[in-house]
N, C-alpha and C positions, 0 to 999 in steps of 0.2 A: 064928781071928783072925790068928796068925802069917802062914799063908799070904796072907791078903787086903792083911797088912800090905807083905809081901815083892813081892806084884807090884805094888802101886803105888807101894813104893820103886824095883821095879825092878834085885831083885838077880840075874835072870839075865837075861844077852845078849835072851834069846829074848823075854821080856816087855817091854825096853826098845825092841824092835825091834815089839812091838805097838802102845805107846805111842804112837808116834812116828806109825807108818801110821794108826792111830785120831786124831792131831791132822792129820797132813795131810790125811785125807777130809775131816772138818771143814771146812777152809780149803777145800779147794778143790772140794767139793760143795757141802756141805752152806749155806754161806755165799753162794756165787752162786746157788743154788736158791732160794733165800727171798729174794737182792735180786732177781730174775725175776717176783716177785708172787705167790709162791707163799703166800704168808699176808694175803692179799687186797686185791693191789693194789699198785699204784706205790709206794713209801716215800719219801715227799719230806721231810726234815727243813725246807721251809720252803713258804710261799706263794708259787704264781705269781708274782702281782703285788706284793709287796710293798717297801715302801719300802728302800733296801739291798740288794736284791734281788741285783749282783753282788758286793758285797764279802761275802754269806752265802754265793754261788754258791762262792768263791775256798775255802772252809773246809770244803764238802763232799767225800766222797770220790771220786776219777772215777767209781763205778758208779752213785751216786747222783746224780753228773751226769747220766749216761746219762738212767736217770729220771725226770730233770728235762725235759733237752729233750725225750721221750717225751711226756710232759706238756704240753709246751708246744705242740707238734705235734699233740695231742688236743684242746688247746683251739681249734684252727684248723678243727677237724673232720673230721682223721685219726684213722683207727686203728692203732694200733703193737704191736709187739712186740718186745722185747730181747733179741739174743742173749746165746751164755753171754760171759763175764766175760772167757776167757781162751780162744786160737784159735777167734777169730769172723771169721775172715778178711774181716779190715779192713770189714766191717759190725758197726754195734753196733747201731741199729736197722731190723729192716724197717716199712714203711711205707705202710699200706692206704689204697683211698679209704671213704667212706662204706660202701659199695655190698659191699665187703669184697675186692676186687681190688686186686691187689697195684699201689701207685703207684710204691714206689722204696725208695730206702736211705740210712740218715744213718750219718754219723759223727762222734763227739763227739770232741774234744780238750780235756782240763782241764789246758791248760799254764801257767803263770805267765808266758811270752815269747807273742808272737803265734803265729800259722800259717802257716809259710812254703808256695811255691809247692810242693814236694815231697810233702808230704801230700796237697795236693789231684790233684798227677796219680797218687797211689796208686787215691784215692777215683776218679777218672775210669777208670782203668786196670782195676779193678775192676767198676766200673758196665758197661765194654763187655765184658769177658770173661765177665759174667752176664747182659747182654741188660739191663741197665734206663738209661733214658733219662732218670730225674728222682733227684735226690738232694740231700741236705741236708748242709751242713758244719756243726758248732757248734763255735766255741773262745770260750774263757772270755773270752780276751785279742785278740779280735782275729785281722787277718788282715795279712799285707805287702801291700806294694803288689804285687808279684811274682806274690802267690798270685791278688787282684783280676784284674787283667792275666791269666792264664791263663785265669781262667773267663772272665772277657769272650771271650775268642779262640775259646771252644769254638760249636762249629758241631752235633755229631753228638748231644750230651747238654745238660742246662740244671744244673747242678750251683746249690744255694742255698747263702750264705755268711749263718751267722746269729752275729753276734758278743753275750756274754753280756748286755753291757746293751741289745741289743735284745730279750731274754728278760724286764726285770724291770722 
């Protein structure tokens, strides 16, 4: 009993130092692996369509934004899939047609300020150095005019701008 007691007070270096790497797999496996659908399915703490729908949007976590707009993109009759949580280089979802061929790539933003022009030529900058032609932007809050104005301009790709209250 002493002994069981001692390592999870964590009275030597060596046990604190297991502690610690046993909470960060946690975090950063084990927790993006289950928001991934790993336990059967999208986790949406709320409905699609529901009334509120962006002020519930604004109090979810950004992964379960992600999600969300997953969701919302299945209900148009895409199929999706979420990258992991953290170094998804600047794709959070890819983006299938029916058919199961790959259409494109979205990316979510759950900022409290709008979406300046800057994220969007990440996202365009992206889409060309991976070959894809169709992609989705989501932000909670909106888009500048600046960011607008960009996409209009584009010629070589179609980038889609979907702001949160057209989600709800």
């Amino acid at each position: 009993m002493k002994m069981l007691t001692g390592y999870w007070i964590g009275s030597t270096s060596q046990s604190r130092y297991m502690e610690i790497l046993l909470i960060l797999i946690f975090i950063f496996w084990f927790i993006p692996w289950l928001s991934k659908g790993h336990s059967g399915g999208n986790m949406l703490p709320i409905p699609l369509y529901s009334s509120g729908a962006l002020s519930e949007m604004s109090k979810m976590s950004p992964r379960y934004f992600e999600s969300h707009c997953a969701s919302w993109l299945e209900s148009k009759g895409y199929k999706c899939s979420l990258t992991r949580a953290v170094g998804d280089g600047n794709i959070d979802i890819y983006v299938y047609n029916p058919n199961g061929g790959l259409d494109g790539i979205a990316e979510c933003k759950h900022w409290r300020t709008s979406v300046g022009a800057g994220p969007v030529k990440v996202l365009h900058a992206t889409m060309i150095s991976n070959g894809y032609t169709l992609g989705w932007f989501f932000s909670l809050n909106g888009f500048s005019d600046g960011a607008v104005r960009y996409v209009n301009s584009l010629r070589d790709v179609q980038i889609r701008l979907i702001d949160g209250g057209q989600m709800g």
